[in-house]
C-alpha positions as CSV (number, residue, x, y, z in Angstrom):
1,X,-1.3,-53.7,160.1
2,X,-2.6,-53.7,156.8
3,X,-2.3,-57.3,154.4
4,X,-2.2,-55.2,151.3
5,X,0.1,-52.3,152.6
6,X,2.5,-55.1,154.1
7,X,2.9,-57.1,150.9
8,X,3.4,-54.1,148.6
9,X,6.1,-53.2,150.6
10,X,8.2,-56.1,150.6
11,X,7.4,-56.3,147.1
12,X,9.1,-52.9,146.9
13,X,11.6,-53.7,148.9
14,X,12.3,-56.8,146.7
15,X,12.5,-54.8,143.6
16,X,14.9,-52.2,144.9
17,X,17.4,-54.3,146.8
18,X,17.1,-56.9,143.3
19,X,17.9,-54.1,141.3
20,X,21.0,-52.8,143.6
21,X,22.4,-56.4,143.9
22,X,22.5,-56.6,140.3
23,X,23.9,-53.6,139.1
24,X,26.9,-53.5,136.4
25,X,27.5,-49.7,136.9
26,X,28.8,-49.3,140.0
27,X,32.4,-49.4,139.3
28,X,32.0,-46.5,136.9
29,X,29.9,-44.7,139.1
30,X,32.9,-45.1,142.1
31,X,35.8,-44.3,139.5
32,X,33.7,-40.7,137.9
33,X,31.5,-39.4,140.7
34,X,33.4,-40.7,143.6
35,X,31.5,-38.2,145.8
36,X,27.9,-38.1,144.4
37,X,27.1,-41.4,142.8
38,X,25.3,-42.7,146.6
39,X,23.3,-39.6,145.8
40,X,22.2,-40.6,141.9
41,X,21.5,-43.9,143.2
42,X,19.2,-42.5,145.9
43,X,17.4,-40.5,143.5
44,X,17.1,-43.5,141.2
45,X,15.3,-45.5,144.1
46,X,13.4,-43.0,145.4
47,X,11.9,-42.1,141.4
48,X,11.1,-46.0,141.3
49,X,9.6,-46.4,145.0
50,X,7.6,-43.3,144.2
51,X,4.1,-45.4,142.5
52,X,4.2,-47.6,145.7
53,X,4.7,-44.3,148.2
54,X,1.4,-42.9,146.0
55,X,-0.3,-46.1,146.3
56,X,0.1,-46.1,149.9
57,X,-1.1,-42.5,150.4
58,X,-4.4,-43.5,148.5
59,X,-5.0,-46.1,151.2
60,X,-3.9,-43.9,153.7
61,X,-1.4,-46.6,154.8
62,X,0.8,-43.8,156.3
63,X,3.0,-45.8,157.9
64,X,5.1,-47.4,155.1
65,X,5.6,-44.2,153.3
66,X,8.6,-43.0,155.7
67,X,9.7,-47.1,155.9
68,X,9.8,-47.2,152.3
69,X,11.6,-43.8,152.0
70,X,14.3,-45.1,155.0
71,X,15.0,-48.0,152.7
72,X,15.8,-45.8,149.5
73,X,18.5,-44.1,152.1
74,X,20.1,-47.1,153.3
75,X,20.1,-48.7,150.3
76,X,22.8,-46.8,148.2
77,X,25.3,-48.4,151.3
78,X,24.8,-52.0,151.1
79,X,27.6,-53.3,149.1
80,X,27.5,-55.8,146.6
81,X,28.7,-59.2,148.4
82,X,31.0,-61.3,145.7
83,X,32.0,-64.9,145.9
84,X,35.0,-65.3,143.6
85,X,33.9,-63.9,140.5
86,X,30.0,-63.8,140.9
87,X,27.9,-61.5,142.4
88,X,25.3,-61.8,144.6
89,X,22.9,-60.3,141.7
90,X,24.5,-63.1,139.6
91,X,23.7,-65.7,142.1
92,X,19.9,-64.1,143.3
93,X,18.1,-66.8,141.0
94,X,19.9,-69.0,139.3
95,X,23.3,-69.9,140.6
96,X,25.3,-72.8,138.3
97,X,22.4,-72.4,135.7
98,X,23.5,-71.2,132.2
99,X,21.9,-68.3,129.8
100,X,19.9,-71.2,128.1
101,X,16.3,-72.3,127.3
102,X,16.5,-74.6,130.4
103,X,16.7,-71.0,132.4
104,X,13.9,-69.3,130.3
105,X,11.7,-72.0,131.3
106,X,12.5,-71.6,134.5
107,X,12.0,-67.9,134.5
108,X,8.6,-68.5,132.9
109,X,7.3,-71.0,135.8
110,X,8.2,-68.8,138.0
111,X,6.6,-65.8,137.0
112,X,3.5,-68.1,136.6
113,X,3.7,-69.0,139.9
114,X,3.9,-65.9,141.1
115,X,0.7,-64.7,139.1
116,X,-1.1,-67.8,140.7
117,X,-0.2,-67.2,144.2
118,X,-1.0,-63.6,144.2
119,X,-4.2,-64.1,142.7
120,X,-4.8,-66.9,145.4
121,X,-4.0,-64.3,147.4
122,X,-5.7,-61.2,146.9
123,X,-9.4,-63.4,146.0
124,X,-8.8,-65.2,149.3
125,X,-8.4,-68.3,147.8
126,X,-6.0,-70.7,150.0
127,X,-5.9,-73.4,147.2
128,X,-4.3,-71.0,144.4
129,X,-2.1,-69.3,146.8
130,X,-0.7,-73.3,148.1
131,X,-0.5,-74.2,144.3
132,X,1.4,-71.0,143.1
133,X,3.8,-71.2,146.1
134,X,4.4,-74.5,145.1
135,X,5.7,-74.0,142.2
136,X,7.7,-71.0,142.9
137,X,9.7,-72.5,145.9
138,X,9.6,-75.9,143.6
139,X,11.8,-73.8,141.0
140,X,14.4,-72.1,143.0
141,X,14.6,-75.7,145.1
142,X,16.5,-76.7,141.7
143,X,17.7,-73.5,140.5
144,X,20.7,-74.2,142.9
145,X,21.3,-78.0,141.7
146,X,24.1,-77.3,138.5
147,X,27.5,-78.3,140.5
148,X,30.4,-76.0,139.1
149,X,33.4,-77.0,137.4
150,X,35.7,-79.0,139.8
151,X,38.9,-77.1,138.7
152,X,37.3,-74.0,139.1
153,X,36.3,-74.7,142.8
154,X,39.9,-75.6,143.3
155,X,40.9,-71.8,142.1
156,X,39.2,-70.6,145.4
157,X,41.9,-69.7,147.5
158,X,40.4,-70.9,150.7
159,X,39.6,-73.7,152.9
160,X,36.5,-76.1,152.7
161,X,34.5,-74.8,155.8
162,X,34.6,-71.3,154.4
163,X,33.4,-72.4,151.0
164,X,30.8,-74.1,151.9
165,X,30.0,-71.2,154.4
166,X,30.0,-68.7,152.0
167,X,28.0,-70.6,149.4
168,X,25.3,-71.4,151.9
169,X,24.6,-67.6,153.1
170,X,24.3,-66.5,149.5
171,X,21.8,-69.1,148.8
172,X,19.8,-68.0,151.6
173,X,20.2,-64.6,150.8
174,X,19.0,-65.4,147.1
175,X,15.7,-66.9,148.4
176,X,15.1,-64.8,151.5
177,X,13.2,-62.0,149.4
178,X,11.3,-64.6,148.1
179,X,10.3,-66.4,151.3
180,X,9.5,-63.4,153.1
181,X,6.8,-62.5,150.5
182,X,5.2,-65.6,150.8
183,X,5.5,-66.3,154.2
184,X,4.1,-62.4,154.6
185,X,1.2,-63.2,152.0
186,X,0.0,-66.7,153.4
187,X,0.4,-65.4,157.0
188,X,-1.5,-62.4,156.7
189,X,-4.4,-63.8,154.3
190,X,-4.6,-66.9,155.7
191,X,-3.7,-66.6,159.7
192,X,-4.7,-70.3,160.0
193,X,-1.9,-71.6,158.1
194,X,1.3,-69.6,160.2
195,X,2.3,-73.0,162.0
196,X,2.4,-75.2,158.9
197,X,4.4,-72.5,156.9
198,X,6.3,-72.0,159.7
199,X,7.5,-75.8,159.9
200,X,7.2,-75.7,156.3
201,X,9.7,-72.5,155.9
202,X,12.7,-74.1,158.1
203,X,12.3,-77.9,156.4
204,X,12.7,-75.7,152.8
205,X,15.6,-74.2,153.9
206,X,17.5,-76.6,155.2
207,X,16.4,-78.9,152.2
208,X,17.9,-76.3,149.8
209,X,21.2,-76.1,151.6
210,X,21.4,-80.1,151.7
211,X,20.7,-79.5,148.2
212,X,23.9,-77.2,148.0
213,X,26.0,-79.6,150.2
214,X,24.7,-82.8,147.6
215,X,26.5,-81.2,144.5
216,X,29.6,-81.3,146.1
217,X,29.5,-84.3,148.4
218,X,28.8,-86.4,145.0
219,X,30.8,-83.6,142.2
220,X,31.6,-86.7,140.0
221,X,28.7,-88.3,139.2
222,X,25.2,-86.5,137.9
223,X,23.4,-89.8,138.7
224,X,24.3,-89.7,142.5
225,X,23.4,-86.0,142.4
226,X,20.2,-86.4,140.8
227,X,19.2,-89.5,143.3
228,X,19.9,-87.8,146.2
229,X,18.6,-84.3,145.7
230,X,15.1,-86.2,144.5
231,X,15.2,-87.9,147.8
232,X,16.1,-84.6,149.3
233,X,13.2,-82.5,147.4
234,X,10.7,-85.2,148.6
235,X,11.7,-85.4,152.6
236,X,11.9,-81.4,151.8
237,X,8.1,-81.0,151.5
238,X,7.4,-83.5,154.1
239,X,9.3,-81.6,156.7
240,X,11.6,-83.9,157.0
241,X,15.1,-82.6,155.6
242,X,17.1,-82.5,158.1
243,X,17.4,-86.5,158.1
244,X,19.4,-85.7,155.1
245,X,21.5,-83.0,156.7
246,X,24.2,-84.9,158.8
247,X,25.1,-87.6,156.1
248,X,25.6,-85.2,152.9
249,X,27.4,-82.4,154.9
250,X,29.9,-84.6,155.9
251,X,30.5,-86.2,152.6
252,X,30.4,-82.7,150.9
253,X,33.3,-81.4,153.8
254,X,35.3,-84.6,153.0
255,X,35.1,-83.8,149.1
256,X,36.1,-80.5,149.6
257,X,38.4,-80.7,152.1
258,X,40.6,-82.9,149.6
259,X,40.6,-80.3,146.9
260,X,40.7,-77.3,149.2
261,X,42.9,-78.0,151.7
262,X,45.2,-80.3,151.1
């Protein structure tokens, strides 16, 4: 199959289901065209897939054309998860982060990370493509790492297990697009590499929901958070996160479970 072909289409694929997940009109859309608006929002997608369809043809990479065109169909269907009051579009990047310059700065590192890694790899270069990863999956390690208001958690009309259930799947649903495109791009430049990325993939993930389960196990004091989750960024990247796993879930449940269900 070809590398190119493969990452333009997840790079699509991320665009469109980004842009669904974060869409404001919907609600208008249900309550005036009730009966149509699936049908506007296919033609929308399928207008903005159209320059990768035409790349694709170009290449004669046939085969993504009618994958790319099956995604514009399904997508329309795929509702819009919430979690109390936040969307999933709301929580894709930068869940507990506020509008500010702190998130502009984080939006500009990641973009330049992404420039780097793509460069790294479309010249072939394995050391650009480690360092601009890096940096992207350094960023959205802490774009997760703002605990929320303790009386607002205790508005969530549910119990602790399903919190912290809910919050985790979102996370991972925020940073699957983005995993998949790098995994894709260093797997398929750089075949050499698919067991350390591999090991590498499941240490991030768990470290990023230890991260989640850290701002709630310790809620009350930024100092504790900040400790821990440095501790927990650096066993991350040596593949070693789940040491951290056992102790912070527990103290997270325990938090919780005083506020939630009690």
């Amino acid at each position: 199959m070809p590398q190119g072909g493969l990452l333009a289409f997840f790079l699509g694929l991320a665009i469109l289901l980004s842009l669904h997940t974060q869409r404001r009109d919907l609600p208008f859309l249900r309550t005036y065209v009730p009966l149509a608006y699936r049908k506007l929002l296919f033609v929308e997608y399928l207008l903005l897939s159209l320059p990768f369809s035409i790349v694709f043809l170009l290449r004669r990479e046939f085969l993504f054309v009618p994958l790319l065109f099956a995604c514009t169909v399904f997508l329309p269907w795929l509702p819009q998860l919430k979690l109390g009051r936040k969307s999933i579009g709301r929580l894709f990047w930068m869940q507990g982060m506020e509008l500010n310059a702190q998130w502009r700065l984080f939006w500009l590192g990641f973009v330049a990370g992404s420039v780097v890694f793509l460069s790294g790899v479309v010249f072939g270069r394995m050391i650009l493509a480690v360092v601009g990863g890096s940096v992207v999956l350094s960023i959205l390690f802490f774009a997760f790492h703002i605990p929320e208001n303790w009386f607002y958690i205790a508005t969530f009309r549910t119990t602790s297990r399903r919190f912290m259930h809910r919050k985790m799947v979102f996370c991972v649903l925020a940073v699957l697009p983005v995993l998949l495109l790098l995994g894709a791009g260093m797997f398929f430049r750089f075949p050499e590499t698919v067991w350390f990325v591999s090991v590498f993939v499941c240490s991030y993930v768990i470290g990023l929901l230890n991260n989640i389960a850290i701002k709630y196990a310790f809620a009350k004091s930024p100092f504790l958070i900040q400790f821990f989750q440095s501790f927990n960024f650096l066993f991350t990247w040596a593949g070693a996160s789940v040491l951290f796993t056992p102790f912070v879930f527990w103290q997270a449940r325990r938090k919780l479970r005083t506020l939630l269900d009690d």
